[in-house]
DRENMIBA-201834 format. One line per 2 residues: number of its first residue (from 1); for each residue x, y, z of C-alpha. Coordinates in pm, 1 decimal, m for minus. Layout:
// DRENMIBA-201834
NUM) X Y Z | ... $
// end
This chain:
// DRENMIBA-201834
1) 0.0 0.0 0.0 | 130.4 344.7 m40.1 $
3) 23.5 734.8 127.7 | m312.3 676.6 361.4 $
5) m275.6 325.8 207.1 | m371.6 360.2 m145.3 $
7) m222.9 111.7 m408.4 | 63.9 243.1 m569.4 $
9) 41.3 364.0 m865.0 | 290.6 224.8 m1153.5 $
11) 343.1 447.6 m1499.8 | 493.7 217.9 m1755.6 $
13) 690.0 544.1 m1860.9 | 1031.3 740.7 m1842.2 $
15) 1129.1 1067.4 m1773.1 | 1455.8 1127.8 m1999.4 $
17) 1734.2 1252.8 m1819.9 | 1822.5 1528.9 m2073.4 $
19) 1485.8 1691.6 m2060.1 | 1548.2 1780.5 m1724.5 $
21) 1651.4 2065.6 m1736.8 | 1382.8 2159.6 m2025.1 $
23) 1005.3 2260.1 m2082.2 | 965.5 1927.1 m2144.5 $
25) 1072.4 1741.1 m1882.0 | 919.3 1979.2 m1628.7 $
27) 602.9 1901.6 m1807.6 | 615.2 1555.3 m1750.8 $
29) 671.4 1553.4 m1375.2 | 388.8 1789.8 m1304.5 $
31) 170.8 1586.5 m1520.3 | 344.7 1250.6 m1369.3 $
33) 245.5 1454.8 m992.4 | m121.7 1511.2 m1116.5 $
35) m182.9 1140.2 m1188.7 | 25.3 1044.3 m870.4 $
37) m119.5 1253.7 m638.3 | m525.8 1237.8 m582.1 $
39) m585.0 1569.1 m414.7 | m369.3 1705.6 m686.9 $
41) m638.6 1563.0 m978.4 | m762.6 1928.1 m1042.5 $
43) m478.4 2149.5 m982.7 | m408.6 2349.5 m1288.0 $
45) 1.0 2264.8 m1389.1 | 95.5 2596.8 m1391.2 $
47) 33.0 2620.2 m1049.7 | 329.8 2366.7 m938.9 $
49) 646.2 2524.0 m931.0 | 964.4 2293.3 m967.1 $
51) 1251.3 2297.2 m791.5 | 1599.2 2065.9 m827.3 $
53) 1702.9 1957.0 m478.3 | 1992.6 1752.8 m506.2 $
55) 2154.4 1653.5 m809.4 | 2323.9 1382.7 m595.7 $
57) 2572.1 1145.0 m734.8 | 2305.6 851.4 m766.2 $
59) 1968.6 1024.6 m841.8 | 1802.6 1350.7 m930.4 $
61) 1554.6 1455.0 m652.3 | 1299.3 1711.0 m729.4 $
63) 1036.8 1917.9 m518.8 | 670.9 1977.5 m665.4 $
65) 469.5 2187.7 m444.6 | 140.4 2405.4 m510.7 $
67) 161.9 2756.8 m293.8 | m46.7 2842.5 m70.8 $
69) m239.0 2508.2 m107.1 | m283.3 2240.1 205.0 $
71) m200.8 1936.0 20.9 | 152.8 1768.0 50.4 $
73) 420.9 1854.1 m109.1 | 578.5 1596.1 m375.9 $
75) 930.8 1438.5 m423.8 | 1038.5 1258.9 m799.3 $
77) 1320.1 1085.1 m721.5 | 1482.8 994.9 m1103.6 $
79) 1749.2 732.7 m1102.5 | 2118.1 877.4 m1251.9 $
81) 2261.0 720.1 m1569.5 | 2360.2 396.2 m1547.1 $
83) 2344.0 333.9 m1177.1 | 2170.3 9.9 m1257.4 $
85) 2568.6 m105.5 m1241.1 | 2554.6 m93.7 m842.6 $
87) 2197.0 m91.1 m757.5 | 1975.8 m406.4 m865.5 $
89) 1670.1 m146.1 m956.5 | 1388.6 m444.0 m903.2 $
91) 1572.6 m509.9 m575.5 | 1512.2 m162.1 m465.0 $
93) 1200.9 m118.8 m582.1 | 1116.8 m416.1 m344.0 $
95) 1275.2 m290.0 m80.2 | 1100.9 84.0 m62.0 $
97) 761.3 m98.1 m116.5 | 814.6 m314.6 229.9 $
99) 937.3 m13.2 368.6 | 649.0 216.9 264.4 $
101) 428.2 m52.1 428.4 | 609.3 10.0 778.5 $
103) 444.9 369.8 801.2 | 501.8 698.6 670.0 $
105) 875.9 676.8 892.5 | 1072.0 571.7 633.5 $
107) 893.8 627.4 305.4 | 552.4 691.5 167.9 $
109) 526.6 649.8 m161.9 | 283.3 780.9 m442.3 $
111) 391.9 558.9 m730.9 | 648.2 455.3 m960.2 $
113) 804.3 481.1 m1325.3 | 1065.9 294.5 m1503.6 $
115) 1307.2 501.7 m1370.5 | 1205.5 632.5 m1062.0 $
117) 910.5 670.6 m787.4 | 694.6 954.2 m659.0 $
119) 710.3 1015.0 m295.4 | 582.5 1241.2 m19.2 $
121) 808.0 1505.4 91.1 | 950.1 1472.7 427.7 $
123) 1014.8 1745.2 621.9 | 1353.8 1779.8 768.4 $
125) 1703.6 1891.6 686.0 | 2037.5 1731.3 643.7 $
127) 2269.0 1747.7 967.7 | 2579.4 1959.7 888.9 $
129) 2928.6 1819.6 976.2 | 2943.6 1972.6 1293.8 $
131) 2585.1 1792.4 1390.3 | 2683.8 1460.8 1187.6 $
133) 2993.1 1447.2 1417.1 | 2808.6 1484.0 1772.2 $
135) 2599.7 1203.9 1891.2 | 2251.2 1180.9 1758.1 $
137) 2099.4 957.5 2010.9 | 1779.9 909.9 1795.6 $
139) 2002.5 841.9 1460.0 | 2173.8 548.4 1635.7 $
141) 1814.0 432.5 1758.3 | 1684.5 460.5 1391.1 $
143) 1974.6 231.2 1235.4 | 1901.1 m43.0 1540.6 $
145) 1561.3 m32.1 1451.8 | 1642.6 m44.1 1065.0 $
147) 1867.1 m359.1 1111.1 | 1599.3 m523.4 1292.8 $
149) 1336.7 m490.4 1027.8 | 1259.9 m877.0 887.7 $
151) 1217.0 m898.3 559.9 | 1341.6 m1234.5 508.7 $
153) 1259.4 m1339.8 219.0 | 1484.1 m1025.6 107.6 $
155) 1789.5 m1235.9 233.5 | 1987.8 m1352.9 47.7 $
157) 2274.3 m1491.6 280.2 | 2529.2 m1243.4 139.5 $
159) 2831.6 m1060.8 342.3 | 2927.5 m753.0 279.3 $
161) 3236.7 m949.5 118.9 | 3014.0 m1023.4 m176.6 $
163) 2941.2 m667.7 m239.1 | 3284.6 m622.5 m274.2 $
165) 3371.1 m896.7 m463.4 | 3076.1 m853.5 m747.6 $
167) 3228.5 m490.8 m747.8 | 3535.1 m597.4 m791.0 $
169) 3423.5 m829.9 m1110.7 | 3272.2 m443.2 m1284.6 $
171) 3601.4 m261.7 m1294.0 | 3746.5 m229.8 m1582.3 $
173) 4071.9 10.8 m1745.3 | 4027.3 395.9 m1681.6 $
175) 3820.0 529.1 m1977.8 | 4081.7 860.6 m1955.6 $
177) 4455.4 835.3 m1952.2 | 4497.9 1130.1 m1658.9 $
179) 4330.6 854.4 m1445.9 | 4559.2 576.3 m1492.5 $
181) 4787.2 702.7 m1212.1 | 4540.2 676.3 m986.1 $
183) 4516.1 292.1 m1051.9 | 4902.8 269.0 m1052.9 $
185) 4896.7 351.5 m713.9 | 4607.7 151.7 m580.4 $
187) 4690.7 m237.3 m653.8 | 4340.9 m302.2 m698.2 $
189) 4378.2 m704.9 m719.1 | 4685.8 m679.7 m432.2 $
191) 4446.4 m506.4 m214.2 | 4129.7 m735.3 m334.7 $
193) 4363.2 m1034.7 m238.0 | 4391.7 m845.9 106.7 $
195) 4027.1 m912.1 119.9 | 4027.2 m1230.3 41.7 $
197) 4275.6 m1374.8 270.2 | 4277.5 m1174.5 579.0 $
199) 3971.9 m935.7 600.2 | 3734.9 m1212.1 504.2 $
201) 3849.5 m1392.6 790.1 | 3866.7 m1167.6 1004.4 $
203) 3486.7 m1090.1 974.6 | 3413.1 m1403.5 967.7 $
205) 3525.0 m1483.8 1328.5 | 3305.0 m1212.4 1440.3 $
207) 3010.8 m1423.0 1384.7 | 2823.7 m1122.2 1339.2 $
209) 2436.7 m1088.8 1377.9 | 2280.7 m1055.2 1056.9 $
211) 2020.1 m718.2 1023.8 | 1915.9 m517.5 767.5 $
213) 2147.4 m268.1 617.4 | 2118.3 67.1 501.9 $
215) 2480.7 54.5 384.9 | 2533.4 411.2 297.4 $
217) 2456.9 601.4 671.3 | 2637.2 983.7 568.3 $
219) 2428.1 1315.0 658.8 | 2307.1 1312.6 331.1 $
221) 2063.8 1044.6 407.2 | 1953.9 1160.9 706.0 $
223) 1659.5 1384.4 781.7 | 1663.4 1562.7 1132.1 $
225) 1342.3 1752.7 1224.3 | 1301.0 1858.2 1598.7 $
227) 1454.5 1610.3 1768.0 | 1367.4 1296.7 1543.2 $
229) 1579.1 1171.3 1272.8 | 1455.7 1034.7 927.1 $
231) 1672.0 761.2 737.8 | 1595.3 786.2 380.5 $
233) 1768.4 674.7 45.7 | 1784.0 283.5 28.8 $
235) 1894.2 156.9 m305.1 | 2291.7 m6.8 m149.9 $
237) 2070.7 m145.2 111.5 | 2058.0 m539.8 189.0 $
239) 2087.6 m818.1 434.3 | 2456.5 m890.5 559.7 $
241) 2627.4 m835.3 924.5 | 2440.5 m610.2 1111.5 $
243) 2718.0 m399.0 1205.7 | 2827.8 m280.8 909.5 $
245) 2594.3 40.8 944.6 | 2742.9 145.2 1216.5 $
247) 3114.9 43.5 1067.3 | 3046.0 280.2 802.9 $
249) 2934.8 544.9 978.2 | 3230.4 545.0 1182.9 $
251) 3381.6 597.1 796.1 | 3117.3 862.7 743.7 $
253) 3252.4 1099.1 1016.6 | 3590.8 1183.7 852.8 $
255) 3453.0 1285.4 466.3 | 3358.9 1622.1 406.7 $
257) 3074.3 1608.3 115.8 | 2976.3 1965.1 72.3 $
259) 3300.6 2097.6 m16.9 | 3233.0 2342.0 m330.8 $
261) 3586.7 2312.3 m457.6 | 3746.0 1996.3 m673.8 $
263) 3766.7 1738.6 m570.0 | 3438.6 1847.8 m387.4 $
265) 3502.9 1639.5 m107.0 | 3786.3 1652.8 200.1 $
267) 3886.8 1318.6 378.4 | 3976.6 1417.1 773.9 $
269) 4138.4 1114.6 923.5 | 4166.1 1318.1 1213.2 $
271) 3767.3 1397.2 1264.0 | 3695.9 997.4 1321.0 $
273) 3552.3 913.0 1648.0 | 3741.0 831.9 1951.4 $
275) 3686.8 564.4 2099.2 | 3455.8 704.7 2393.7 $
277) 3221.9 820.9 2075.4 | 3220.8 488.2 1937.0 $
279) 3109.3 365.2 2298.7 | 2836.7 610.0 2379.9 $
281) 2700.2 540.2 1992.9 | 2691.0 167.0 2020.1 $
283) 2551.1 176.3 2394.2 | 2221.8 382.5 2218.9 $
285) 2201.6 110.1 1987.4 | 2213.4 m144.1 2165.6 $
287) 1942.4 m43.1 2446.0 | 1749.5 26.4 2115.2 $
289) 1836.9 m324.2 1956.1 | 1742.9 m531.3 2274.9 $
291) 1558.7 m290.2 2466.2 | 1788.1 m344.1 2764.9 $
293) 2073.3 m196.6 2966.2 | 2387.3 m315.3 2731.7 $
295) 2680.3 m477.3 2912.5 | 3025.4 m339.1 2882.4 $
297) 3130.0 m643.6 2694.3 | 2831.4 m651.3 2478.6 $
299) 2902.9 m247.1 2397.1 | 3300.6 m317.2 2340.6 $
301) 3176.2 m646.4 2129.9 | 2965.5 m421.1 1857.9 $
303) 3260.2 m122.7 1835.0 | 3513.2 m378.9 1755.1 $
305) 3269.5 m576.4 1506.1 | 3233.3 m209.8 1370.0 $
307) 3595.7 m126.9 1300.2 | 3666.9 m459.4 1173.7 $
309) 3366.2 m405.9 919.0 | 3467.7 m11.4 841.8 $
311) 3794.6 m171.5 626.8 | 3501.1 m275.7 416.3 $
313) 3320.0 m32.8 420.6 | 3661.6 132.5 322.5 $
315) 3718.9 m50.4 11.3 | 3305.5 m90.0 m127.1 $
317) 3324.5 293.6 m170.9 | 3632.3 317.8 m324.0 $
319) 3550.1 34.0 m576.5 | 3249.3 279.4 m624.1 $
321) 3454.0 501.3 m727.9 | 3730.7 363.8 m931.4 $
323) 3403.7 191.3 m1153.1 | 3305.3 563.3 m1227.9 $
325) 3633.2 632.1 m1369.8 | 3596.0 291.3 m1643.4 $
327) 3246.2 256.0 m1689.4 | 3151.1 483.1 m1977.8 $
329) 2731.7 395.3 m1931.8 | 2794.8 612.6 m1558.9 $
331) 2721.4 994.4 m1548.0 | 3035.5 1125.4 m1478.4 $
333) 3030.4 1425.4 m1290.9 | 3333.3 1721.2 m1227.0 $
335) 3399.1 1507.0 m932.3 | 3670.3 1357.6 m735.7 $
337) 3602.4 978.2 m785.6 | 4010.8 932.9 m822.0 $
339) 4107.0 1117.2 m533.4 | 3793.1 934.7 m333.1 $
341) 3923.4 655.2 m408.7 | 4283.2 668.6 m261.5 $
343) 4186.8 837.6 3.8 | 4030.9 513.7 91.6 $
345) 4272.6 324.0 10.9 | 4550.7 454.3 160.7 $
347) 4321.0 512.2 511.7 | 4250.1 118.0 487.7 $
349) 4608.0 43.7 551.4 | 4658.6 249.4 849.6 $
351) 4347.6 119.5 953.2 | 4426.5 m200.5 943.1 $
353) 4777.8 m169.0 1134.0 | 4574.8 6.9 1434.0 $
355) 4300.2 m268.2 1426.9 | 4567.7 m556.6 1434.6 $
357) 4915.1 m454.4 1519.0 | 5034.7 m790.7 1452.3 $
359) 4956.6 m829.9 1111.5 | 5134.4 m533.8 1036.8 $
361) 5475.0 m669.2 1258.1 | 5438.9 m991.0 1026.5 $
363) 5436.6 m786.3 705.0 | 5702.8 m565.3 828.1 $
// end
């Protein structure tokens, strides 16, 4: 069911990425809105003004809104070029529809198109860095209660190692030849070898509770409005060890997104969270998660399964990135997707020789 529990609507149709930023295109999201939206079925559409959002480095978000009119305001959500190469669309589309049916919380949808979905507008703006960085007691409350959702027959079984590794199988040679240093420096099948024969194992002995994952938890995706929090933005998500989200939000807390100079992004190693952060984050979840009084071991048990789970983290999104410079189908934007990369890359080795000193004495 979707908003107030009406069927969703689905439009066997596409909105064309170039016409956008035309006549046309605006056309055909007000007239998309009018069919979408039933207290919208008279509204003259010259009376809904447009306005671009986010051009974000996955989708296209849009506000539709009426002035001066009671009804709710509308989000088209448009799916970049070629994304289809990390997100499994029909998987998504799955996922937001079990998700719409948990309550207007996460998302409450309108309907759907080939390449995208009408939604309600939620209320609510991004945390900045300095917000992101303190502790959010409700945010860390919202991702217990996301990894606890049960939509089994969404499971698959996979790790967070299989992400990495059907990544690994997309990247191809640098489409430009300014970017092949960037690949000269990170030994992409050296450091997917890494994976194989150490990190694998390592998260493996963790024996890690399996939950639903959001997999991409940066202030972006996250709504604040008084003191409640909004998760939203779900196409990476899927089944694997439960504390990845929080693994990747430790991640999260060093990048700088919103930076309007190339590379547009700055990687902080010194803004990640101390250790007495990581505790007081992972207590909140926990009392969320089991809706009891965490031990000390049980809170030190979920930080460490956390930083053992942020290497991957580490190297997903810099996979991400590397396939942006190779795959030619990708909208490529005037972004840093090299420099994203090795940042990562480079962090997950000193990473690594803080999280286990003695692997690094054995290489050494």
């Amino acid at each position: 069911m979707s908003h107030k529990g009406l069927p969703v609507t689905h439009f066997d149709e596409k909105i064309k990425l170039k016409t956008l930023t035309k006549e046309k295109g605006i056309l055909k999201m007000k007239d998309m809105a009018i069919r979408s939206v039933p207290d919208w079925r008279d509204i003259d559409p010259s009376q809904i003004q447009v306005r671009l959002l986010t051009g974000a480095l996955s989708n296209f978000v849009y506000l539709l809104k009426v002035p001066n009119n009671k009804t709710e305001n509308v989000i088209f959500r448009i799916f970049g070029k070629g994304t289809s190469t990390f997100v499994n669309r029909t998987l998504e589309d799955k996922i937001v529809y079990k998700l719409s049916k948990q309550g207007p919380s996460y998302v409450d949808l309108y309907s759907t198109f080939i390449n995208g979905r009408v939604e309600v507008f939620k209320n609510g703006d991004c945390p900045n860095m300095k917000e992101f960085r303190g502790i959010i007691p409700d945010l860390y409350k919202q991702m217990a209660h996301f990894n606890g959702l049960t939509f089994k027959k969404l499971d698959t079984g996979e790790s967070i190692i299989d992400r990495i590794y059907h990544w690994y199988d997309k990247l191809g040679q640098p489409i430009l030849e300014c970017d092949q240093h960037f690949f000269d420096e990170i030994n992409v099948a050296a450091w997917i070898a890494d994976v194989k024969h150490f990190l694998d194992e390592e998260i493996r002995k963790l024996n890690c509770p399996r939950g639903f994952c959001h997999c991409d938890l940066q202030e972006g995706n996250i709504l604040m409005h008084s003191s409640n929090v909004t998760i939203i933005d779900y196409e990476y998500s899927m089944y694997m060890e439960r504390s990845y989200d929080l693994g990747n939000h430790f991640i999260e807390w060093m990048v700088e997104n919103e930076c309007e100079e190339y590379p547009g992004f700055e990687f902080c190693i010194d803004k990640a969270p101390t250790k007495e952060q990581k505790r007081a984050m992972a207590e909140i979840y926990l009392q969320e998660w089991s809706l009891k009084a965490p031990t000390k071991q049980e809170i030190k048990t979920l930080v460490w399964e956390a930083d053992v789970l942020s290497l991957a983290s580490l190297v997903v999104w810099a996979l991400w990135a590397l396939i942006h410079l190779t795959d030619s189908t990708l909208e490529r934007r005037d972004w840093g997707y090299g420099e994203y990369a090795l940042q990562r890359y480079r962090y997950y080795y000193i990473l690594k020789d803080q999280l286990f000193p003695q692997e690094a004495l054995v290489i050494n």
